[in-house]
C-alpha positions as CSV (number, residue, x, y, z in Angstrom):
1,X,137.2,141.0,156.4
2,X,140.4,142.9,157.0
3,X,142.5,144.2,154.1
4,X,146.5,143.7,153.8
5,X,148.5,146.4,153.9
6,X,150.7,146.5,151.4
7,X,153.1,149.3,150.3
8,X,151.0,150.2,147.2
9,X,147.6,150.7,149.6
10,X,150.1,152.7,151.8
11,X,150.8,155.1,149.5
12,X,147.3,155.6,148.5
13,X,146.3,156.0,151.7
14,X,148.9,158.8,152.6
15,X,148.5,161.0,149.3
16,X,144.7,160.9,150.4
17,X,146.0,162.0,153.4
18,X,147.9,164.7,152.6
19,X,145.3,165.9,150.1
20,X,142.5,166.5,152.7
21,X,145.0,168.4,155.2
22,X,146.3,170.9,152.4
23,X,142.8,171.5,151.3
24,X,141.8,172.0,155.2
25,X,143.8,174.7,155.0
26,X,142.1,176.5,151.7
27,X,138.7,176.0,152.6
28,X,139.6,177.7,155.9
29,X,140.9,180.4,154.0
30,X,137.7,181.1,152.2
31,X,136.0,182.8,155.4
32,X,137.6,185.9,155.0
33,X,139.2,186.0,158.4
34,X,137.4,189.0,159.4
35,X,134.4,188.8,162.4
36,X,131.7,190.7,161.5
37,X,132.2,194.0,163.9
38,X,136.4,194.1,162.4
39,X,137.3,196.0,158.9
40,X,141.3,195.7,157.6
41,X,142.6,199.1,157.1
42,X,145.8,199.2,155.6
43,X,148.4,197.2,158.3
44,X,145.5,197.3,161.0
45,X,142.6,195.3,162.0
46,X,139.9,197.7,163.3
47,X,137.5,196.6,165.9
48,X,134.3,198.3,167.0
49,X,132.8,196.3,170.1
50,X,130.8,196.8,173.4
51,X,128.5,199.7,171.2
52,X,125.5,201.4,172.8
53,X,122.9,203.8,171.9
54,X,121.5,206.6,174.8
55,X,119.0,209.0,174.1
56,X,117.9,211.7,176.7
57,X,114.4,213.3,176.3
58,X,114.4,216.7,174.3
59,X,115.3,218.7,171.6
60,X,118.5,220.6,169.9
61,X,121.2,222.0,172.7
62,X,119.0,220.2,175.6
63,X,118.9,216.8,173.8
64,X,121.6,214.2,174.6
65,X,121.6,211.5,171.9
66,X,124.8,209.5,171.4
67,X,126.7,206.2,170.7
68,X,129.6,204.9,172.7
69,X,131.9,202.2,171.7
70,X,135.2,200.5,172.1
71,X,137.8,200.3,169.2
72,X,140.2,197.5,169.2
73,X,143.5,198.7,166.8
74,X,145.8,195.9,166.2
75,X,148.8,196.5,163.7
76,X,149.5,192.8,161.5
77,X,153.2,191.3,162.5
78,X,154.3,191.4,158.7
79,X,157.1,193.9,157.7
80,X,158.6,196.5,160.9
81,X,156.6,199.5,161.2
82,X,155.9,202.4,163.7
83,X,153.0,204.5,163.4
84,X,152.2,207.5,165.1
85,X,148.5,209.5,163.7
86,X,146.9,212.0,166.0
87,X,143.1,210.5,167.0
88,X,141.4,213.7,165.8
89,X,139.5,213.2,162.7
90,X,140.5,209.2,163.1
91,X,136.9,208.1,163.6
92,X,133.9,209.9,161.7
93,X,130.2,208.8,162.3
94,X,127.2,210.1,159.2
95,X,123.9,209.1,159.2
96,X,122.5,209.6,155.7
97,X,124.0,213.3,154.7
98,X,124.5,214.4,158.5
99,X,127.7,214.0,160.4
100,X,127.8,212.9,164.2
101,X,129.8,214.9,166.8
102,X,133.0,212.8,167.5
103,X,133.0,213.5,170.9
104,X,135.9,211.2,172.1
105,X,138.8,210.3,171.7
106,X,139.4,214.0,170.7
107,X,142.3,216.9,171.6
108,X,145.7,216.1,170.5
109,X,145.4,212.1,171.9
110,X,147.6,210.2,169.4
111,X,147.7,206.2,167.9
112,X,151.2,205.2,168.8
113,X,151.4,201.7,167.2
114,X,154.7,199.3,166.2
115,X,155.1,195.5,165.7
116,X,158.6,195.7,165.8
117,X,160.1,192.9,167.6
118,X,161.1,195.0,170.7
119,X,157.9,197.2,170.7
120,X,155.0,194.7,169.5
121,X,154.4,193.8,173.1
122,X,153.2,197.4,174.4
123,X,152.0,198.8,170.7
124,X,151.1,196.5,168.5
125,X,147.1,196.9,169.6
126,X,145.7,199.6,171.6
127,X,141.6,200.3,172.4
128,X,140.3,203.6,172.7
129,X,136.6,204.9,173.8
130,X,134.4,206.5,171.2
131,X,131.6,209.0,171.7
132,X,129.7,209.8,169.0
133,X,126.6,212.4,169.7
134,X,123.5,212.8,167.1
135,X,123.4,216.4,165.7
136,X,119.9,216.7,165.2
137,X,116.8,214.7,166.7
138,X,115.8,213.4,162.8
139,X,119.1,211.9,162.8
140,X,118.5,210.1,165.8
141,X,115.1,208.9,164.7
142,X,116.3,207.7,161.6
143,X,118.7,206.0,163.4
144,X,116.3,203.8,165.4
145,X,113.9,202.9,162.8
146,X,116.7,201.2,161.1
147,X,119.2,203.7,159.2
148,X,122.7,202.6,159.8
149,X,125.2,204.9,161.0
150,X,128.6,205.0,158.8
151,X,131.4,204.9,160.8
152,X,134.2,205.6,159.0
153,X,137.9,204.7,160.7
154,X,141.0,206.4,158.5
155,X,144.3,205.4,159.3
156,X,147.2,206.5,157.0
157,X,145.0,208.2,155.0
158,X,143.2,204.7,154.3
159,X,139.1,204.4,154.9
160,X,137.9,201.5,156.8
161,X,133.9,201.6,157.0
162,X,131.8,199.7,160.2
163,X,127.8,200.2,160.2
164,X,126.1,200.8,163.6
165,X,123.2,200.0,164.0
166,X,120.1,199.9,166.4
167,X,118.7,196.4,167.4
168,X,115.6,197.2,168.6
169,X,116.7,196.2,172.8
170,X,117.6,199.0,175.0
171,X,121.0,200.6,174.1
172,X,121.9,197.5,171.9
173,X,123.6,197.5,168.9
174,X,125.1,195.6,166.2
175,X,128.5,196.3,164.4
176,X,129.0,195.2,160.9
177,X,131.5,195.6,158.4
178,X,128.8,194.4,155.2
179,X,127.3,197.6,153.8
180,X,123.5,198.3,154.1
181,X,121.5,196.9,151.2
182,X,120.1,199.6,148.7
């Protein structure tokens, strides 16, 4: 049996309306908007992506353990800024008390970044290749029987922290921005 429409039903109808879309909105909200593999530092998203593991038979100077990665550094579009931050101790890797070799990006490469309006289309995100290399076989070892490795990404003197670690396939890892579980 249909219903007639009448002005009053109308108006029901609509504020119900209105209330589910505006409250759309906040339940989107409550995800965070972060993936897993991104961290916020400061005005930047941070994105670690495409990481491996290699290991090369041996030990101290003749072994060859390291992680590679892409990072992904996009400045937000709120309130004009430039930013210009040399690459060198930009991206730190420890594993437990021990500190990885930051093998790349490295010399005097710099982070030129701006989302002003004129700028934003060249700077506002930029990727660079990491290479991270195990000091010590141990750390390596620790490292693939489940130890994360901390990598920590300043910018602007502002930590961001991404976890690395080993997921049991060949090379394969997984990036994460929740920290380990005591």
């Amino acid at each position: 049996m249909a219903e007639k429409m009448t002005r009053r039903t109308f108006m029901k109808s609509a504020a119900a309306a209105a209330a589910a879309i505006s409250l759309s909105g906040v339940l989107t909200g409550c995800g965070g908007g972060l993936a897993q593999d991104e961290v916020q530092i400061g005005a930047f998203t941070a994105k670690v992506y495409n990481a491996k593991a290699f290991w090369v038979g041996g030990t101290g100077t003749n072994s060859s353990n390291y992680i590679t990665a892409t990072a992904r550094l996009t400045l937000d579009t709120k309130n004009s800024t430039f930013v210009s931050q040399q690459y060198q101790g930009m991206f730190v890797g420890t594993i437990g008390d021990s500190a990885l070799s930051t093998n790349a990006p490295n010399g005097s490469d710099s982070l030129v970044a701006s989302n002003m309006p004129v700028l934003s289309a060249f700077l506002r995100k930029t990727e660079v290749k990491l290479k991270l290399s195990f000091a010590e076989e141990k750390d390596f070892v620790a490292f693939k029987n489940g130890t994360p490795v901390k990598l920590t990404i300043t910018i602007n003197n502002t930590p961001g922290y991404l976890y690395l670690y080993w997921n049991g396939e060949q090379n394969g890892l997984v990036v994460t921005n929740a920290a380990p579980q005591a």
